[in-house]
N, C-alpha and C positions, 0 to 999 in steps of 0.2 A: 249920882246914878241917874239915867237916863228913866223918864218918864212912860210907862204902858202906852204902844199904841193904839186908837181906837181905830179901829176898822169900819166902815160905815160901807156892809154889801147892798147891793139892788138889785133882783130879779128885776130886771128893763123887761117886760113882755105887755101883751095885750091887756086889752079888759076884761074884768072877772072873768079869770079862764076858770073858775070854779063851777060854773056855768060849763050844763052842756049841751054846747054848739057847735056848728059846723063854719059858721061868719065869724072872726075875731076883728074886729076894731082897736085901734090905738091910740084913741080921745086921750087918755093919760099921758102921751109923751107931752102935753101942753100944759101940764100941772106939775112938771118938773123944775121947771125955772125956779119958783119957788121953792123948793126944798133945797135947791142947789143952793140958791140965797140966806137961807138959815142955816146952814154949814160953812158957807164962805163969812158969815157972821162971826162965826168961833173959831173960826180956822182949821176945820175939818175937812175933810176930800173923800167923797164919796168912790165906789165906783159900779159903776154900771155894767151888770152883767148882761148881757144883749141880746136877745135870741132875733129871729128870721124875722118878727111881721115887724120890731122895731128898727133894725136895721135898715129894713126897705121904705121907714114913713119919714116923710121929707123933712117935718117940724123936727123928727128926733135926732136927726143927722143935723143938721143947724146946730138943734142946742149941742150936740157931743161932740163937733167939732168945734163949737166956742169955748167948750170944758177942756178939752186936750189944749187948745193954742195957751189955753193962761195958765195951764199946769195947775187946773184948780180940781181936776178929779181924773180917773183914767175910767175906760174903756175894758170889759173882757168880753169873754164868751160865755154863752149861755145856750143853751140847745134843749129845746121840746122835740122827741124824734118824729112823733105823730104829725107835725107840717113844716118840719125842716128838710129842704129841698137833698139831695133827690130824693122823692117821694118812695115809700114804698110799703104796701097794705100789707098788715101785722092780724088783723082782725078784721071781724066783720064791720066793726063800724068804728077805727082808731079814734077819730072826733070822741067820740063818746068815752071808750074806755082808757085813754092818753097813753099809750104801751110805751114802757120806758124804753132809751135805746139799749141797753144790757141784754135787750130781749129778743131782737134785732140777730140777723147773721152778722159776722165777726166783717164780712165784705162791706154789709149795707152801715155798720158802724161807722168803719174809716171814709167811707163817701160822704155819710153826713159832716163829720167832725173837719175833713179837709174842705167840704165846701163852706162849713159856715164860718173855719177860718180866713180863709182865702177872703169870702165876701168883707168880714171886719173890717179885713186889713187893706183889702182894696179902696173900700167905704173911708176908712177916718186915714190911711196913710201913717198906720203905724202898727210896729208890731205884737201881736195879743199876747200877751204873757198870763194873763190871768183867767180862769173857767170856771163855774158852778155846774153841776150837773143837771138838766132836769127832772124834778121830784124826786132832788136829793139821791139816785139813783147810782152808785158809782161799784165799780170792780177793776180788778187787775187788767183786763182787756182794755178796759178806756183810759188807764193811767198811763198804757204803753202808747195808746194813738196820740196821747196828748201829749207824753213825750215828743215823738215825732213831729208833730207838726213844732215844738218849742216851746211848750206852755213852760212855765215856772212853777207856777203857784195853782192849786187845788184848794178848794172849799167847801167839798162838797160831805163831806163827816158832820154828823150831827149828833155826838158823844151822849149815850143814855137813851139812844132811841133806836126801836125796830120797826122798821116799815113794812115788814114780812106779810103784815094784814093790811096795806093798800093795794092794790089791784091795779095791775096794767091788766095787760094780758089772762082773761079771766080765770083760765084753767093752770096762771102764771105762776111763780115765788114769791110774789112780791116783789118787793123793796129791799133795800140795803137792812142787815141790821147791824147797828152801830153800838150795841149795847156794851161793848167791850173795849173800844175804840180807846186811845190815848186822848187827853180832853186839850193837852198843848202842843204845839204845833212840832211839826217833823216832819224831818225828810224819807220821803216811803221805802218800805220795799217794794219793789215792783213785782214782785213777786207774792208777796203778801200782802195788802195795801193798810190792814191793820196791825203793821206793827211797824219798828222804825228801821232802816237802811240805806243804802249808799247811791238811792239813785238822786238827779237834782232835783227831782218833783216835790216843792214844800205841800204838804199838808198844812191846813190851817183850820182846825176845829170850830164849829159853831160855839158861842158861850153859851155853854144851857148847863142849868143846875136843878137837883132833886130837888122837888115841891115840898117833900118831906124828909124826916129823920131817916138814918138806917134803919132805923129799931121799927120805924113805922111802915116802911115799903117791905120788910119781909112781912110784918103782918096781914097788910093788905093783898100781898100777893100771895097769904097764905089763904087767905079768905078769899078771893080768886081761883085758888086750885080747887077749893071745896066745892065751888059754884061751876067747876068743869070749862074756866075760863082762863086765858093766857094774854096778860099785856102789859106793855112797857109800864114801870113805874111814874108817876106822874112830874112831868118836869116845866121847869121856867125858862124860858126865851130870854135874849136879849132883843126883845123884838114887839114893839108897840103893838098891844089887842084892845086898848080905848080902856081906859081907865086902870092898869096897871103898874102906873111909872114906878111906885112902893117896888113890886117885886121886882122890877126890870136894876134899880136902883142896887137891891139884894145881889142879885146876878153879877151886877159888877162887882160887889164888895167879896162876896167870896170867890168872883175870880181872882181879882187881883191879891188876897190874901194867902189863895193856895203859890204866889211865886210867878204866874203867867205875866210875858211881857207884853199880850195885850188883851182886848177884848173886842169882841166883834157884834154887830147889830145887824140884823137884817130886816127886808122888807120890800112888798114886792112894790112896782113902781105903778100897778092900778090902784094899792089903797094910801096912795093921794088923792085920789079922787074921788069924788060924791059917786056912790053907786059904783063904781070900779073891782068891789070886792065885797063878801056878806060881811065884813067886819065893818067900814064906814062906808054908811050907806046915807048918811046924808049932808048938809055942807054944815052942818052942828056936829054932828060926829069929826070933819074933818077940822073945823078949829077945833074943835076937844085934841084933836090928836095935835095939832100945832102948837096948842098951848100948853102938852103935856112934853113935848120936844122941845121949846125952847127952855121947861123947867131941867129935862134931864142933860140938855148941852151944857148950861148953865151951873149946872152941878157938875158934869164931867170934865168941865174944858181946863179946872186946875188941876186933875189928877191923870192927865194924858196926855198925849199927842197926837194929830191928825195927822195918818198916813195914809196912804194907796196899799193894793197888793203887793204891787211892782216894789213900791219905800220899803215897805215892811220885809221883802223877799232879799233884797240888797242890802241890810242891816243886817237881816240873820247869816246871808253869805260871810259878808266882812265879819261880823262876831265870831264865826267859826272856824273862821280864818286866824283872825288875830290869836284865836286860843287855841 
């Protein structure tokens, strides 16, 4: 039996967009060589989700077209709506309050999503098959855009989490809530996008797992209703926060336990960098983080495979095929 893919995502964006500003810089696409080096070490394949201000910076187009010619990582889309072209003001100060695109008119949607593909594809000369939303941010409306323009593969479920209490749009919904969501990969309904159906759009689930027991998230949430408070149960990432690899470690074992044929890591592409994010904020924090990545490569690299979106999307077609 074939071996669990690992997935290795990248939000490709600016610097600490956590940070609120109206100036984004892109110093981080120069701290990527490196990471790309520590996965081509193990034979892993990143892929770089990419939104507007990397796309346009020279150094990251270099490095992403040296990644695609060796077939050592791929390329997708990634879209922040608040300064992905064409522009168009949601609020009184979008820079600040980041309005998801779901919040967007259904017109200014398909503008942004065809332009930032078009740009991709014009940029690296090949075509995007893969998307993350920004801030996680996804619905029925933008699975059908992405249809259309050809995507494949979705990433943007993050199973066990409601983003209902982050705020685009102030007087907004929120955020997606995913609390429900299926935790292994499927092909959508497009019509429903939480549950499974006939369209070719794969879903591909974040790996996040409960922080605690059943027994102990109804308690706690019960002790929450008391306090006149409502929010997601406490959950684990596949996804470096500086001194974690124990849990990250966990993550993988009860994915791959529950049957999943792979597991996915994210991380955006500023916290490579010193100060690029409030998580490593200095060049100690970032060897802490390098030295906790070559322990967990090092540990993963007998119980998986390093795939792409794209490998991973073409494996599940053929499997589903053959059966």
């Amino acid at each position: 039996m074939a071996k669990p893919a690992f997935l290795i995502t990248i939000d490709t964006e600016g610097d600490n967009l956590w940070q609120k500003h109206d100036c984004i810089t892109t110093e981080n696409a120069r701290y990527l060589p490196r990471f790309q080096a520590l996965c081509e070490k193990y034979g892993f394949k990143p892929v770089y989700l990419t939104n507007y201000e990397m796309v346009v910076d020279p150094f990251y187009i270099e490095f992403a077209r040296d990644v695609i010619a060796r077939n050592t990582a791929e390329v997708g889309m990634h879209l922040h709506a608040w300064n992905s072209p064409p522009l168009s003001t949601l609020t009184d100060d979008d820079w600040l309050h980041k309005p998801y695109l779901i919040e967007y008119p259904d017109k200014v949607m398909k503008e942004k999503v065809s332009f930032m593909t078009q740009l991709l594809e014009d940029t690296f000369q090949k075509k995007m098959v893969s998307h993350r939303a920004g801030r996680w941010a996804f619905d029925e409306r933008y699975a059908a855009l992405l249809l259309e323009e050809g995507y494949l593969v979705d990433c943007s479920v993050t199973p066990r989490v409601d983003w209902r209490g982050a705020k685009g749009v102030p007087a907004g919904k929120g955020g997606t809530n995913y609390r429900d969501f299926p935790t292994h990969a499927y092909f959508m309904d497009i019509n429903d996008i939480g549950r499974e159906g006939n369209s070719p759009l794969l879903q591909v689930p974040m790996s996040i797992q409960y922080k605690h027991s059943a027994l102990m998230n109804k308690i706690k949430q019960g002790y929450d209703k008391l306090r006149g408070k409502s929010r997601s149960p406490s959950v684990h990432w596949l996804r470096p926060m500086g001194g974690n690899i124990t849990s990250m470690q966990r993550v993988v074992e009860q994915v791959l336990s529950s049957g999943s044929d792979y597991v996915e890591y994210m991380l955006h592409s500023s916290e490579y960098m010193p100060g690029g994010s409030p998580t490593f904020k200095t060049d100690k924090d970032i060897e802490q983080l390098y030295c906790e990545l070559e322990e967990l490569f090092a540990w993963l690299q007998p119980r998986v495979r390093g795939m792409t979106l794209a490998e991973y999307y073409q494996e599940k077609v053929t499997t589903s095929f053959n059966v």
